[in-house]
N, C-alpha and C positions, 0 to 999 in steps of 0.2 A: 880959691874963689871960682876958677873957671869949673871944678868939680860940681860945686854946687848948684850953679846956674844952668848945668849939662846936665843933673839931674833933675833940677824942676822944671827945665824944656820938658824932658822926656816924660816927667809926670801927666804935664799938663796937654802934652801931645797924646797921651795913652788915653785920657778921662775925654778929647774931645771926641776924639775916633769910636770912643766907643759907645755913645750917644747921638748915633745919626736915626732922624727920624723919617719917616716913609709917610706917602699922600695918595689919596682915592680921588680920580677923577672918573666924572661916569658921564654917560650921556640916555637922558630919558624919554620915550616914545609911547608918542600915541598908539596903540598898537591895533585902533578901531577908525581910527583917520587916516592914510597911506602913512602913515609912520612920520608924522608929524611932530617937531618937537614939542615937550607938555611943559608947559610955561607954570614956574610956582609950584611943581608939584614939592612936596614934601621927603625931604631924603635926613636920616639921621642914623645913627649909630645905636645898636641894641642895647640893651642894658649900661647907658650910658646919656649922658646932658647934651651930648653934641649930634647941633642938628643944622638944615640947610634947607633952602631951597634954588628947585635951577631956577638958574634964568630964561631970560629971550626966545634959547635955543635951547632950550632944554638941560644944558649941562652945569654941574654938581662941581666942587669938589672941597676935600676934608686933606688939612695940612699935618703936619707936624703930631702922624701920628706914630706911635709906638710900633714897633714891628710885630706882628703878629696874625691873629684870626679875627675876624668881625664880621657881625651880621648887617648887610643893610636893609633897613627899610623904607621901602617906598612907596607914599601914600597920595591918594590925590583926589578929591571929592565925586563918587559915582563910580569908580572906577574900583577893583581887587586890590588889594592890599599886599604886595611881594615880598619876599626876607630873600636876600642876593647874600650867599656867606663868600664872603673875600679873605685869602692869605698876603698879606704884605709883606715885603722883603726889605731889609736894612737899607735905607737910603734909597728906595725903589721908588717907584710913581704905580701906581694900579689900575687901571682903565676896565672901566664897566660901561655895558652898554642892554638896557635893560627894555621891553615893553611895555604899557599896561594895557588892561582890556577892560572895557564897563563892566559894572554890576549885573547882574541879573536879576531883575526883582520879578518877585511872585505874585500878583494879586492876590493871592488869598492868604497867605503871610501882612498885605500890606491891610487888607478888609479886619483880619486876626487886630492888629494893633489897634485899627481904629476903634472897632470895637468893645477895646479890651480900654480906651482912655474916657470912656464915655461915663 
């Protein structure tokens, strides 16, 4: 009996350890304001359903994820579009700390559109 129960410890100790998952936290800045943090910007996982937004102060973060590679992206109205590729480590925590910067719009791109809905 004690065999038995000393190996389904050891099972169940084997299958927990080997399933530690890893977390992204980031923090997001205004990168056109002294670096102010950007409230609600949009932060989510590349080819994937998992998404977020910061808060208050700007910061993110994504739990319980698988260890590996991933792209972030982070979007937020007026402003460049960024992809941040992250490596995460088993059981690790990952800290990003990103910029954005405004759009650049063209008037004669924005004349072209109007233009073109008329």
């Amino acid at each position: 009996m004690k065999t038995i129960f000393f190996v389904f410890t050891l099972i169940i100790s084997s299958l927990t350890f080997g399933q530690e998952t890893s977390s992204i936290q980031g923090n997001i800045l205004d990168g056109e304001l002294f670096n102010e943090p950007l409230l609600m910007a949009n932060v989510s996982i590349e080819n994937t359903s998992i998404s977020t937004h910061t808060n208050f102060r700007g910061n993110f973060e994504f739990d319980d994820l698988t260890p590996g590679s991933y792209n972030i992206v982070v979007q937020f109205l007026g402003y460049e579009t960024i992809e941040l590729p992250v490596t995460v480590a088993p059981g690790e925590t990952t800290n990003i700390q990103a910029s954005l910067k405004a759009k650049t719009l063209n008037i004669t791109d924005l004349m072209a559109v109007k233009t073109a809905s008329k």
